[in-house]
BAZALO-466950 format. One line per 10 residues: number of its first residue (from 1); for each residue x, y, z of C-alpha. Coordinates in nm, 2 decimals, always signed. Last residue first. Example, Ala and Ser with C-alpha at 12.3 -4.5 7.8 and 13.67 -1.06 7.14 Angstrom:
REM residues 2
2	+1.37/-0.11/+0.71  +1.23/-0.45/+0.78
END
This chain:
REM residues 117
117	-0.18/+2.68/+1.24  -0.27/+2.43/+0.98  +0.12/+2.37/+0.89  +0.02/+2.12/+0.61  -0.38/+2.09/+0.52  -0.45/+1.74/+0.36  -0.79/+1.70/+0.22  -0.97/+1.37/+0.19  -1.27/+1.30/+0.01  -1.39/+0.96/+0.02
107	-1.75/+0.98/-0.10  -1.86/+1.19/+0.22  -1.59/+1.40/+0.39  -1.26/+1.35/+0.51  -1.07/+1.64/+0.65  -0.66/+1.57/+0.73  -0.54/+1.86/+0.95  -0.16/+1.93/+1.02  +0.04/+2.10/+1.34  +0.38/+2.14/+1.26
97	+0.72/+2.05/+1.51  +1.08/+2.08/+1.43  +1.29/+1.83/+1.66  +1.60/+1.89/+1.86  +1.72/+1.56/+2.11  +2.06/+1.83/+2.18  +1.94/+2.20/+2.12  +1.68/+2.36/+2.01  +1.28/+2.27/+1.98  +1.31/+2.01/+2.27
87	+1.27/+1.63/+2.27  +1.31/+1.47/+2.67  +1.01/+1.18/+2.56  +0.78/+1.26/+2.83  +0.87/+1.70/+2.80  +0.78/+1.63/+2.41  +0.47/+1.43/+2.47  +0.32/+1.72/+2.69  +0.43/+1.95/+2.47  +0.22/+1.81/+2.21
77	-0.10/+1.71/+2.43  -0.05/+2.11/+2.51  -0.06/+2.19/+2.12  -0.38/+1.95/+2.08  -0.54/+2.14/+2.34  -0.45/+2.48/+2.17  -0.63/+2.40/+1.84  -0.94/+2.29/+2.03  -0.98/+2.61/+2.18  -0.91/+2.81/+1.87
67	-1.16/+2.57/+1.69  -1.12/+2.30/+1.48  -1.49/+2.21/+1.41  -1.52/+2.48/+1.12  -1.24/+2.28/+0.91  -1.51/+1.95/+0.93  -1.81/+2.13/+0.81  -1.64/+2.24/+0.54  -1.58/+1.92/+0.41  -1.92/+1.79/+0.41
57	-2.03/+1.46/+0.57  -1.84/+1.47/+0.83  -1.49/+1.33/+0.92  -1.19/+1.52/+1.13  -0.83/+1.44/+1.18  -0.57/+1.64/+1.37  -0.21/+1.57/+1.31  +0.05/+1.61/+1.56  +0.35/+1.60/+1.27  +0.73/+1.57/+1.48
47	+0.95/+1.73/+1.19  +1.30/+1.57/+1.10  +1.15/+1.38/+0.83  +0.79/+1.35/+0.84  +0.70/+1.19/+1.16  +0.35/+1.14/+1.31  +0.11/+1.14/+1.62  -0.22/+1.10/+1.46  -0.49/+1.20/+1.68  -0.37/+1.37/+1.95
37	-0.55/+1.35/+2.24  -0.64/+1.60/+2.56  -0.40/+1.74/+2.82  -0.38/+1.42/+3.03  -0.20/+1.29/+2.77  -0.35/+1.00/+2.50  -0.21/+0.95/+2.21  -0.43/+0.80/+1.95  -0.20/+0.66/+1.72  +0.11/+0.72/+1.83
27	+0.49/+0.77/+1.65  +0.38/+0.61/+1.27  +0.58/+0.74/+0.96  +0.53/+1.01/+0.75  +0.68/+0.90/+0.35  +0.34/+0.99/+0.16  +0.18/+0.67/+0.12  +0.24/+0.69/+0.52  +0.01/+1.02/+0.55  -0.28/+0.82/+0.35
17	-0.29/+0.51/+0.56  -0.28/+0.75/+0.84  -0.51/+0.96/+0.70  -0.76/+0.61/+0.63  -0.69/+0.47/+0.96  -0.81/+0.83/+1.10  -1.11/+0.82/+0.92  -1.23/+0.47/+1.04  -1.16/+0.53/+1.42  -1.38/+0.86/+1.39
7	-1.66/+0.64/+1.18  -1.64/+0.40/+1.47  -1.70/+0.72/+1.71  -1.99/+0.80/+1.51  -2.14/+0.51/+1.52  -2.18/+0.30/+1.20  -2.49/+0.17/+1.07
END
């Protein structure tokens, strides 16, 4: 039996897998900031991807769990990598930046949710 934290490391291998089939391509994996974590750190073009990834066993369990609070963490982990890597929103080093979700649910399921918030 799988812990839960081993099923955490297995769902994000699979978005990532998933995001990359799609064109995004690797930054982080786990980032780690003293704001919090991102869990796929991703690029899709000219757009910096911090993409959130949640398993349980019913999908709509998994969209409940990001809350407001959460949501907000993530963006400080984001600025937080921006301001270490000298990338702004306008200007010279320019970068558009979304926020995505990938749910994974029982059976494989995966749902990708673009500009979550």
């Amino acid at each position: 039996m799988k812990t839960t934290f081993e099923r955490g490391v297995r769902a994000e291998e699979s978005a990532q897998l998933y995001l990359e089939r799609k064109g995004y391509t690797l930054i982080s994996a786990r980032y780690k900031t003293p704001h919090g974590e991102i869990d796929l750190l991703m690029r899709d073009g000219d757009t910096i991807v911090a993409v959130e990834v949640k398993y349980r066993k019913y999908e709509s369990d998994s969209l409940e769990c990001i809350t407001p609070r959460q949501q907000k963490r993530i963006e400080n982990a984001l600025l937080y990598y921006l301001s270490e890597h000298n990338i702004n929103e306008s200007g010279e080093n320019s970068s558009l930046l979304r926020f995505d979700v990938v749910l994974l649910s029982a059976g494989t399921q995966l749902t990708h949710i673009e500009n979550a918030w």
